[in-house]
C-alpha positions in Angstrom: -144.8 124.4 -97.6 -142.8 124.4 -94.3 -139.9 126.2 -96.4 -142.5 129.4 -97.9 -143.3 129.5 -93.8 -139.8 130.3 -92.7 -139.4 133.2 -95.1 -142.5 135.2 -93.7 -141.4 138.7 -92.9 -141.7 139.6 -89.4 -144.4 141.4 -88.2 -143.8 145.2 -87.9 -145.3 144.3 -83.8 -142.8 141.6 -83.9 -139.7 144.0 -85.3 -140.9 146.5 -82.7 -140.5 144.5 -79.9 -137.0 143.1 -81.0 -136.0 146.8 -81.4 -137.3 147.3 -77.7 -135.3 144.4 -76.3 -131.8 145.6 -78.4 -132.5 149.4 -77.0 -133.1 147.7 -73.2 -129.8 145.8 -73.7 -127.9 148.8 -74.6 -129.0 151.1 -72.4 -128.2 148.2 -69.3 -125.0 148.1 -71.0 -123.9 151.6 -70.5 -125.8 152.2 -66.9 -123.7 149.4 -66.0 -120.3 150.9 -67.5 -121.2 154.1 -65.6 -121.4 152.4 -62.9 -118.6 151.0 -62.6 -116.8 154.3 -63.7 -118.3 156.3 -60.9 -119.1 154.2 -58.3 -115.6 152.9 -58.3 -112.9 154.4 -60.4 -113.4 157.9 -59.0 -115.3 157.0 -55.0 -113.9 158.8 -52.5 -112.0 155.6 -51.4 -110.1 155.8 -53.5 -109.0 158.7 -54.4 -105.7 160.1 -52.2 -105.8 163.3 -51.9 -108.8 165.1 -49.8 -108.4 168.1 -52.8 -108.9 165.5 -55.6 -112.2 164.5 -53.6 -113.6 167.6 -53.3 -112.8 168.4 -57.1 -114.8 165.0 -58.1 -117.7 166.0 -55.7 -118.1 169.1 -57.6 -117.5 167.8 -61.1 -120.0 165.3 -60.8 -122.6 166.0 -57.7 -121.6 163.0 -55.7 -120.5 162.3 -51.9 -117.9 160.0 -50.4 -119.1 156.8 -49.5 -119.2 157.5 -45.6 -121.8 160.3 -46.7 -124.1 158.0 -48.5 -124.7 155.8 -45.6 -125.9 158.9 -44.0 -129.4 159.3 -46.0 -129.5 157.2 -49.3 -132.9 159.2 -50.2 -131.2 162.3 -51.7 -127.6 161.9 -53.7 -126.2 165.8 -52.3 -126.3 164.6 -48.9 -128.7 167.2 -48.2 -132.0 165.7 -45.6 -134.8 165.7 -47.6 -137.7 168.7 -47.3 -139.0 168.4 -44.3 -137.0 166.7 -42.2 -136.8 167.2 -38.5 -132.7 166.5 -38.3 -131.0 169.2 -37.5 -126.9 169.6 -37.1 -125.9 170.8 -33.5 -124.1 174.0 -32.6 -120.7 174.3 -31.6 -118.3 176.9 -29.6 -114.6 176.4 -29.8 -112.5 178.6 -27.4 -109.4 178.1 -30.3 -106.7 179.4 -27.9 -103.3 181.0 -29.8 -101.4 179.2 -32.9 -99.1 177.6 -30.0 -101.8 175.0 -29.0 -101.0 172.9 -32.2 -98.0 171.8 -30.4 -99.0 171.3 -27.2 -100.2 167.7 -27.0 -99.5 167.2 -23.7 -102.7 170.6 -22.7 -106.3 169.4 -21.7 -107.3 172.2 -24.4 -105.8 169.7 -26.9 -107.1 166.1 -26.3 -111.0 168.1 -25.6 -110.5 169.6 -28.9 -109.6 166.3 -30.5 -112.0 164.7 -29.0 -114.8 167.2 -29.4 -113.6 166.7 -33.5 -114.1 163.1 -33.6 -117.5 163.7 -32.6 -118.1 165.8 -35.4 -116.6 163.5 -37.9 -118.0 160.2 -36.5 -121.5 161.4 -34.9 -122.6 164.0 -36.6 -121.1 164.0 -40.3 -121.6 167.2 -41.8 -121.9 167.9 -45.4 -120.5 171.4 -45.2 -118.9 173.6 -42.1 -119.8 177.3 -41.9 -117.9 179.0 -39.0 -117.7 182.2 -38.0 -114.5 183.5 -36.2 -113.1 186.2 -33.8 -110.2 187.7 -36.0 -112.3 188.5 -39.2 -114.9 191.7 -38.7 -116.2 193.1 -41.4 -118.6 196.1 -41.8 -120.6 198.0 -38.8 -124.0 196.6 -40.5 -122.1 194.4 -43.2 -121.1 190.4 -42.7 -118.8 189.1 -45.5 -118.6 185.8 -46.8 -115.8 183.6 -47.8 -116.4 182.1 -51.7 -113.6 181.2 -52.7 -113.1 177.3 -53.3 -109.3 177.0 -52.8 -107.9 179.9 -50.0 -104.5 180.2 -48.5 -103.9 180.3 -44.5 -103.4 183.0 -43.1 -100.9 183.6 -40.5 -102.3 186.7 -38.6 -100.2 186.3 -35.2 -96.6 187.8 -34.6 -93.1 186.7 -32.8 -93.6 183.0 -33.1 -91.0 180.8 -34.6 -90.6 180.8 -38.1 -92.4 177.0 -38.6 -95.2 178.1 -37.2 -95.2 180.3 -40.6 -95.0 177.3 -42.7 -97.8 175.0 -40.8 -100.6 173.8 -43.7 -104.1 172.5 -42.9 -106.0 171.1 -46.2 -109.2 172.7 -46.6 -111.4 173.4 -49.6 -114.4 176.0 -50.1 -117.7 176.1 -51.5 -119.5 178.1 -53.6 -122.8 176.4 -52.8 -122.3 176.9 -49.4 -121.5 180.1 -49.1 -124.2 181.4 -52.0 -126.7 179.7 -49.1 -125.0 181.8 -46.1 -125.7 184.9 -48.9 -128.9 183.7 -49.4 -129.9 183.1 -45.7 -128.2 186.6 -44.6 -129.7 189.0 -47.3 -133.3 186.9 -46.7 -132.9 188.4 -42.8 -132.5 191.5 -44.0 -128.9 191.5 -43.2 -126.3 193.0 -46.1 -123.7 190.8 -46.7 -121.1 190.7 -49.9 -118.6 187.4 -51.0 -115.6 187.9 -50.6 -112.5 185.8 -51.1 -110.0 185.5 -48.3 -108.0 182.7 -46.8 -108.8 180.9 -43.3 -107.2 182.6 -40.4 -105.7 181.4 -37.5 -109.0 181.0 -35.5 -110.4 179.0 -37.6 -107.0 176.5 -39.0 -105.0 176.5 -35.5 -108.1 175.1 -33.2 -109.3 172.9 -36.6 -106.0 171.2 -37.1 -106.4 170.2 -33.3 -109.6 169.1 -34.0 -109.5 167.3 -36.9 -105.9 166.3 -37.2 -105.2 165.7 -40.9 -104.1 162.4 -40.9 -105.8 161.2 -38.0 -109.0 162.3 -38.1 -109.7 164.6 -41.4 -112.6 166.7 -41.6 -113.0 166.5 -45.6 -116.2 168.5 -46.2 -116.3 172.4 -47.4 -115.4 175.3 -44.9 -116.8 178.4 -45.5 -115.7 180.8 -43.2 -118.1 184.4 -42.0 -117.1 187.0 -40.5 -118.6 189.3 -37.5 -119.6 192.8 -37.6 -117.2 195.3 -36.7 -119.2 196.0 -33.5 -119.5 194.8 -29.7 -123.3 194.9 -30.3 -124.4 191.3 -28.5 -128.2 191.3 -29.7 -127.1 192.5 -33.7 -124.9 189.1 -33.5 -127.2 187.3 -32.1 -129.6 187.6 -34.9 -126.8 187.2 -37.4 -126.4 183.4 -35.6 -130.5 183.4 -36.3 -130.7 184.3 -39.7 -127.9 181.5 -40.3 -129.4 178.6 -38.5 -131.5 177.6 -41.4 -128.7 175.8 -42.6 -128.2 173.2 -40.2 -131.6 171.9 -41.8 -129.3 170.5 -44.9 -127.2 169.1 -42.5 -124.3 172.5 -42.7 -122.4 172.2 -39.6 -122.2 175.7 -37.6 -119.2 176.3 -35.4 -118.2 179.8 -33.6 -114.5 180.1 -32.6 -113.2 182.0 -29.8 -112.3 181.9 -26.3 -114.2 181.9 -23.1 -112.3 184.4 -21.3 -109.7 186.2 -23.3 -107.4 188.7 -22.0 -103.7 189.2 -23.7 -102.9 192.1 -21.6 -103.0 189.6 -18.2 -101.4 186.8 -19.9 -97.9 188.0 -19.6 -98.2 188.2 -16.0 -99.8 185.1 -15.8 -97.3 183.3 -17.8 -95.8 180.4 -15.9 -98.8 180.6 -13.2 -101.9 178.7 -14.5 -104.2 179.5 -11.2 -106.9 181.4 -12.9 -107.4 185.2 -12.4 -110.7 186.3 -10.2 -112.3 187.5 -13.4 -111.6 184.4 -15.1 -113.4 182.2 -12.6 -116.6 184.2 -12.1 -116.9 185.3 -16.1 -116.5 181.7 -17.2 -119.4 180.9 -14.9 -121.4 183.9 -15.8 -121.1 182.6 -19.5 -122.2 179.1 -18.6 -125.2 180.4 -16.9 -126.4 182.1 -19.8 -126.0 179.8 -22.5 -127.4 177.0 -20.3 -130.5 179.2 -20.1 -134.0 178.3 -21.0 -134.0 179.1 -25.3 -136.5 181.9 -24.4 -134.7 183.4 -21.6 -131.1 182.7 -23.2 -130.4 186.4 -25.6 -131.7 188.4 -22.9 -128.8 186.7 -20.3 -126.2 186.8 -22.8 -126.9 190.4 -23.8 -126.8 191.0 -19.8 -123.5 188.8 -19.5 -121.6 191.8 -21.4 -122.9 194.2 -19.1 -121.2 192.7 -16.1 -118.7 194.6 -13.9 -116.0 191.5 -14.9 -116.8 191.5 -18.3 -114.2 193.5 -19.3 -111.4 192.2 -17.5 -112.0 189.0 -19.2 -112.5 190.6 -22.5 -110.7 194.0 -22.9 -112.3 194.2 -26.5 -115.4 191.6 -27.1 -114.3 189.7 -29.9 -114.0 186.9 -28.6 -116.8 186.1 -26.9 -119.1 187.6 -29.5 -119.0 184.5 -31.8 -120.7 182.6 -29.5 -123.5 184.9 -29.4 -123.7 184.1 -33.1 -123.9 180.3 -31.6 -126.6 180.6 -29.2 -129.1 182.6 -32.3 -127.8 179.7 -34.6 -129.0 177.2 -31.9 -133.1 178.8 -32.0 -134.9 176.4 -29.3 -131.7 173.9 -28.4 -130.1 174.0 -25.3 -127.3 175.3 -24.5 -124.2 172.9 -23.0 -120.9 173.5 -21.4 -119.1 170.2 -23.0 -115.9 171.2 -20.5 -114.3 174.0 -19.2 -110.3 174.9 -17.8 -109.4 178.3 -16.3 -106.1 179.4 -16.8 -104.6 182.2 -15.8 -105.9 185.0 -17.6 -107.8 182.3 -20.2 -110.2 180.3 -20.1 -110.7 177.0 -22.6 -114.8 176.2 -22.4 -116.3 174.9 -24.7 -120.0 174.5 -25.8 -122.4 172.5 -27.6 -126.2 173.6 -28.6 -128.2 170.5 -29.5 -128.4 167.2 -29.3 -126.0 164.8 -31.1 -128.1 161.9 -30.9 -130.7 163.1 -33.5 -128.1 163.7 -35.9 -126.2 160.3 -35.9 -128.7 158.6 -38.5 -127.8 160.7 -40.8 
């Protein structure tokens, strides 16, 4: 009878396949509710705060939106194995703390402009920079790891605000366990350390990617030089570095061109450029903007110079570009812009190509 029919048990292939279909349903269920909790309730749109993105990007492995667009085939932002994009190189003559306020300087506008480059064209995942007022060892570089660092305000007789000026910034672990990494692969020693951003790094940064304007919200892990004016020993520290820029780790050296305190005073009011400045700032151009092979040889040279003192009573200065041009391997070498004043001078350089990075 039809009634004996209906009360067949199931089949256990039938009860299977129901079980199937309830366990599909669930599981769509919660991929959808995780979904919506991540890719929504805690995207980098809409958080407000650039420390409460980082915190998220670290808690849970994911990038802000802008960063996905770059290469949707890996979820750390990082190119995958073998690809041929490569971040660029960057010099940034920083200048003193004074240029934050000085709008109305060429130094300021290039800076801004050379920072909306980085944030728009190339997009970073990371920043690694190396500046002039943090030596470390004669055969020992030291590497920022701390995650949340302080400013430090290592410059004297300013006015009291400039004591209080704040830049956001965040550090990275990650990051700077690959500068580690890189360094001690290249046979060079190198210890973490954890130290605040100085003013070479957060003065010429807040120009260039002004906080509200134009934020540079990834990591910064700032390196330090040797405690030497050895050209060719920085020159491989900027080579045993410039693996990163593979997984897309932006490189920057701060310092200035030409850099002489002791002239400045006398200068002061008169911005025709010193003798020195002219003919050293030229010098420098003509060896970064030298043929990749031909390039350490010229900048090792360029130190040797009978001017190369008067533009840099102690080499500091000018040695982080050095760390640059090794960074940069086979790019070339660019002088983006240059202005001579006085006693200074404000060039600034670019190794690479921005072009093969803006895909990313």
């Amino acid at each position: 009878m039809s009634s004996s029919a209906n009360t067949t048990p199931p089949s256990t292939s039938d009860q299977n396949t129901s079980r199937k279909l309830a366990i599909l349903s669930l599981t769509s269920l919660l991929v959808a509710i995780l979904l919506a909790a991540f890719g929504y309730g805690f995207s980098a749109e809409n958080t407000n705060t650039t420390a409460k993105l980082f915190k998220l990007r670290r808690l849970f492995g994911t990038q802000p939106a802008a960063a996905v667009k770059r290469d949707n085939s890996t979820s750390s932002g990082i190119p995958k194995s073998g690809s041929t994009m490569r971040t660029p190189v960057y010099f940034l003559s920083h200048g003193g703390p004074n240029i934050m306020y000085k709008r109305d300087h060429p130094a300021y506008s290039k800076l801004a402009e050379i920072g909306r480059e980085i944030t728009t064209k190339v997009k970073p995942r990371a920043v690694v920079v190396f500046s002039a007022h943090w030596q470390a060892g004669h055969d020992t570089v030291q590497v920022n790891t701390a995650e949340t660092t302080d400013l430090i305000y290592d410059f004297y007789g300013f006015p009291s605000h400039y004591y209080e000026e704040k830049f956001p910034n965040v550090g990275s672990k990650e990051v700077a366990n690959k500068v580690l990494d890189a360094l001690k692969e290249a046979g060079i020693k190198a210890e973490g350390v954890k130290r605040g951003l100085d003013h070479g790094v957060w003065a010429g940064f807040k120009c260039a990617f002004e906080p509200d304007s134009n934020p540079l919200n990834v990591p910064i892990v700032q390196v330090s030089l040797f405690d030497t004016e050895d050209p060719a020993q920085h020159y491989r520290l900027g080579q045993a570095v410039s693996k990163l820029r593979d997984e897309n780790i932006l490189i920057i050296a701060s310092g200035m061109a030409v850099h002489n305190l002791r002239d400045l005073r006398s200068s002061f009011g008169n911005p025709k450029p010193m003798p020195y400045t002219t003919s050293f700032d030229e010098a420098l151009k003509d060896a970064v903007t030298k043929p990749p092979a031909e390039r350490e040889q010229a900048m090792i040279d360029l130190l040797k110079r009978p001017d190369a003192r008067q533009a840099h009573p102690s080499f500091d200065h000018v040695l982080p570009i050095h760390i640059g041009a090794g960074a940069a391997e086979d790019d070339l070498g660019k002088r983006l812009w240059t202005f001579k004043e006085g006693s200074i001078s404000w060039a600034q350089y670019r190794f690479g190509d921005v072009s093969n990075n803006s895909a990313l």
